[in-house]
KOLMAR-422847 format. One record per residue: residue in three letters; x, y, z of N, C-alpha, C in turn. Coordinates in steps of 0.2 Angstrom, whole numbers, padded with zeros to 4 digits, always signed. Layout:
N
ALAXYZXYZXYZ...
END
This chain:
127
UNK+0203+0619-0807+0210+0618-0804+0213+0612-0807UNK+0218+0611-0808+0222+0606-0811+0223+0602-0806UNK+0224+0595-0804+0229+0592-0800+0233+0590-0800UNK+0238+0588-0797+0246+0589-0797+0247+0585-0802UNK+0244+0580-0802+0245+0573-0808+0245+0575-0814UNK+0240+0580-0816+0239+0581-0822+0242+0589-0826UNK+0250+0590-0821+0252+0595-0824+0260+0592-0828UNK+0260+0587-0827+0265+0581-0829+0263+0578-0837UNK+0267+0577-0839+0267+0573-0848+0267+0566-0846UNK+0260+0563-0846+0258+0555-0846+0262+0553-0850UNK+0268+0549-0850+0272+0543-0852+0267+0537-0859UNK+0269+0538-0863+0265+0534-0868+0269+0527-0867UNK+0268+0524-0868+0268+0514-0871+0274+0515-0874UNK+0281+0512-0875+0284+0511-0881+0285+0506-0880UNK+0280+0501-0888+0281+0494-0891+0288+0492-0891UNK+0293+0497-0892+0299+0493-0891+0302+0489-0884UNK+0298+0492-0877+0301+0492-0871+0297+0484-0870UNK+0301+0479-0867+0299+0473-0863+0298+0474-0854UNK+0293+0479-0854+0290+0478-0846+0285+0476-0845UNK+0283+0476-0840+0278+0471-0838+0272+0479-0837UNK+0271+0480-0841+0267+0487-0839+0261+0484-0840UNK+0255+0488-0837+0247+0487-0837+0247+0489-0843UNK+0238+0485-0849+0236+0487-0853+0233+0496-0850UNK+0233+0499-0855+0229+0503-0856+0222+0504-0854UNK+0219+0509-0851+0212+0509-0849+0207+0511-0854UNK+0203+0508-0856+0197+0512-0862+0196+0518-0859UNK+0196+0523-0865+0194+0529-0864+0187+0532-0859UNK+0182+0526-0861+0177+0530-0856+0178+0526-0849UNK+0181+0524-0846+0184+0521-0840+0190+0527-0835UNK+0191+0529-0843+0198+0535-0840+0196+0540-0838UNK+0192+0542-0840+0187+0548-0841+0185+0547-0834UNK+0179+0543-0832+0176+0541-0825+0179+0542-0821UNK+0185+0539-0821+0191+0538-0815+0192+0545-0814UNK+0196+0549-0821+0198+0557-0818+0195+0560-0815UNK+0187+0558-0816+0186+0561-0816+0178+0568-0820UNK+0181+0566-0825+0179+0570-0832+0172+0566-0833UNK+0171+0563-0833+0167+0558-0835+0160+0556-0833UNK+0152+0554-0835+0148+0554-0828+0148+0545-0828UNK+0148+0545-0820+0150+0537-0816+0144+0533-0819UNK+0139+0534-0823+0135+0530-0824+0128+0528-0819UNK+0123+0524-0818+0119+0521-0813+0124+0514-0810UNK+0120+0515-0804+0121+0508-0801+0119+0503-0805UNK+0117+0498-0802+0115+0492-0806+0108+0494-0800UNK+0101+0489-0805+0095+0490-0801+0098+0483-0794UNK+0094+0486-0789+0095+0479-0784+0089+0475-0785UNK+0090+0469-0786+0083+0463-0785+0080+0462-0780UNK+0072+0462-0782+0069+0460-0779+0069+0454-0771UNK+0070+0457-0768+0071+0455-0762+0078+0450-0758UNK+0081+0454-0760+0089+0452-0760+0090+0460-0754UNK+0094+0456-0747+0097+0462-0741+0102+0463-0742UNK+0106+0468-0739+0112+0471-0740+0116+0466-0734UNK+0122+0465-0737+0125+0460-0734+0127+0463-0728UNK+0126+0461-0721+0128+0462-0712+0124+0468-0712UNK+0119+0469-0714+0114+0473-0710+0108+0469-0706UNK+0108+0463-0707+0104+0458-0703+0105+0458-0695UNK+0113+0456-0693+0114+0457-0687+0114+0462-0684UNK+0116+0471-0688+0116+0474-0683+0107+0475-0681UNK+0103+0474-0685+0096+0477-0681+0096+0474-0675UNK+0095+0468-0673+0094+0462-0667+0098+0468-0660UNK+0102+0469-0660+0107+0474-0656+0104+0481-0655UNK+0100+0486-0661+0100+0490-0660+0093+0489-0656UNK+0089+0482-0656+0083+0484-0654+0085+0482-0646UNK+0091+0478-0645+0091+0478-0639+0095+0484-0635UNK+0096+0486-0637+0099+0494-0635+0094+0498-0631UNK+0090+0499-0638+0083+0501-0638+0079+0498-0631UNK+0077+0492-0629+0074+0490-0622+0078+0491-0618UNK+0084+0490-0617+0089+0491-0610+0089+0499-0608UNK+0088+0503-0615+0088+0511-0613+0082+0514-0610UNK+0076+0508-0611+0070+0508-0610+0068+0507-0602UNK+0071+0502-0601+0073+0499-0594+0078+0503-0589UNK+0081+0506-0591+0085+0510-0587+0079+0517-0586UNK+0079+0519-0589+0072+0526-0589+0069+0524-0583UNK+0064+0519-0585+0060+0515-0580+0061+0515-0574UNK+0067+0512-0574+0071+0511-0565+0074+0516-0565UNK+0076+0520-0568+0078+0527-0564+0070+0534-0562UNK+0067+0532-0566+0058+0537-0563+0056+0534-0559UNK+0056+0526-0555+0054+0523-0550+0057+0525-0543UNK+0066+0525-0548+0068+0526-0539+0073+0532-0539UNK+0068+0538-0537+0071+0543-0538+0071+0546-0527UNK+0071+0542-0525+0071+0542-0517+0078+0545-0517UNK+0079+0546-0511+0087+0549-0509+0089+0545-0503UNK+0097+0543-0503+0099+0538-0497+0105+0540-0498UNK+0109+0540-0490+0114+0541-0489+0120+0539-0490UNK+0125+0541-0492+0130+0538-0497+0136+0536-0489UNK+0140+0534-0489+0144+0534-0484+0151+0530-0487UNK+0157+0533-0489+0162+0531-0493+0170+0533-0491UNK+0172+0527-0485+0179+0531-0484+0177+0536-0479UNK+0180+0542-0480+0179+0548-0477+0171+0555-0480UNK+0171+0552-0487+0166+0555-0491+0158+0552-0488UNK+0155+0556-0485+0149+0559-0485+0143+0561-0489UNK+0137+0557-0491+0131+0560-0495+0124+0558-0496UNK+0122+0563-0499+0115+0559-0501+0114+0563-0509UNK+0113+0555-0513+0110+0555-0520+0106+0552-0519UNK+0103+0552-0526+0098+0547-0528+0100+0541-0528UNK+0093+0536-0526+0095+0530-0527+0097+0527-0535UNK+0093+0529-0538+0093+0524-0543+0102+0530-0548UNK+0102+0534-0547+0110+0536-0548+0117+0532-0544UNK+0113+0530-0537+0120+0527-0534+0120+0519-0537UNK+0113+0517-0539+0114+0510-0542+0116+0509-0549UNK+0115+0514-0555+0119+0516-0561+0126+0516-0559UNK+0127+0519-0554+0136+0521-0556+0138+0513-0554UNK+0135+0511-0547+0138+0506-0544+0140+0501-0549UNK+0134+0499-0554+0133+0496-0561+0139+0497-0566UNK+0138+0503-0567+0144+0504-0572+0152+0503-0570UNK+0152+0504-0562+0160+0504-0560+0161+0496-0561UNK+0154+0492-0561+0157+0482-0558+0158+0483-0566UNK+0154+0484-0572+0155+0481-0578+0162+0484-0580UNK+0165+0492-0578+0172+0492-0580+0176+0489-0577UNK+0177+0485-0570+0180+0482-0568+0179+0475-0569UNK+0175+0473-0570+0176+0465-0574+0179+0466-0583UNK+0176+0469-0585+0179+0471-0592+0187+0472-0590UNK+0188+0474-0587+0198+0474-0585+0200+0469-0582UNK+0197+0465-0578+0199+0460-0576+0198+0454-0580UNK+0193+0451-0587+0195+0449-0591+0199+0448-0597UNK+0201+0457-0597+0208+0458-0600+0212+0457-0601UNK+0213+0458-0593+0218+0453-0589+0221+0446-0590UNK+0216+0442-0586+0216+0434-0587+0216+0430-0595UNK+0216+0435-0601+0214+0432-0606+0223+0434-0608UNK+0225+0442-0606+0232+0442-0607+0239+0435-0605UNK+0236+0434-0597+0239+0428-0592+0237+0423-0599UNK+0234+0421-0599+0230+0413-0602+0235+0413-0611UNK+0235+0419-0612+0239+0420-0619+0246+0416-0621UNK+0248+0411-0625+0253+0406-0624+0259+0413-0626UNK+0264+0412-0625+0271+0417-0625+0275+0415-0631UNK+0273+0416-0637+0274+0415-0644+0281+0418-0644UNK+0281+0425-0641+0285+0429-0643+0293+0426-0641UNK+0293+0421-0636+0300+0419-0633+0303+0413-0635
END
């Protein structure tokens, strides 16, 4: 199958014309680009050289890792049940579920409320 590009008559160079047009690409450069061509190897990588910004994320992934470890943990420990009592809402959960949500609703609410305060504290450029 063709590409739209290549159903078109490529414009040749006229030496007479004063533009500022790009050289020309070497033929096996053309080729690779279109397509047509094989891309060639990579370059070998050197002995003991790391890929740039995969250093920081491991540090994170392993802490990820403990905290999902830690959650496990305290949720097999404290699988007791206790009574919920909210408003007009009535219940009994687990404990270690009522203390995850409890958990996660303060971290969504502090994360909105630094949102917040950072928008206030922002100087008003736009006025």
């Amino acid at each position: 199958m063709a590409y739209p590009s290549e159903q078109w008559p490529v414009p040749h160079a006229d030496p007479d014309r004063t533009t500022d047009a790009a050289p020309p690409l070497p033929d096996e450069l053309a080729q690779t680009l279109a397509g047509l061509g094989p891309a060639g190897e990579a370059p070998a990588r050197r002995a003991g050289t790391r890929r740039p910004g995969g250093g920081a994320a491991r540090p994170a992934v392993w802490a990820g890792a403990v905290a999902l470890l830690v959650v496990i943990v305290f949720v097999a420990q404290n699988t007791g049940g206790v009574d919920i009592a909210f408003l007009w809402m009535h219940g009994r959960i687990s404990l270690a579920l009522a203390l995850v949500v409890a958990g996660i609703a303060g971290a969504v609410i502090a994360r909105a409320l630094v949102v917040a305060l950072r928008r206030l504290r922002r100087p008003a450029r736009r006025r």
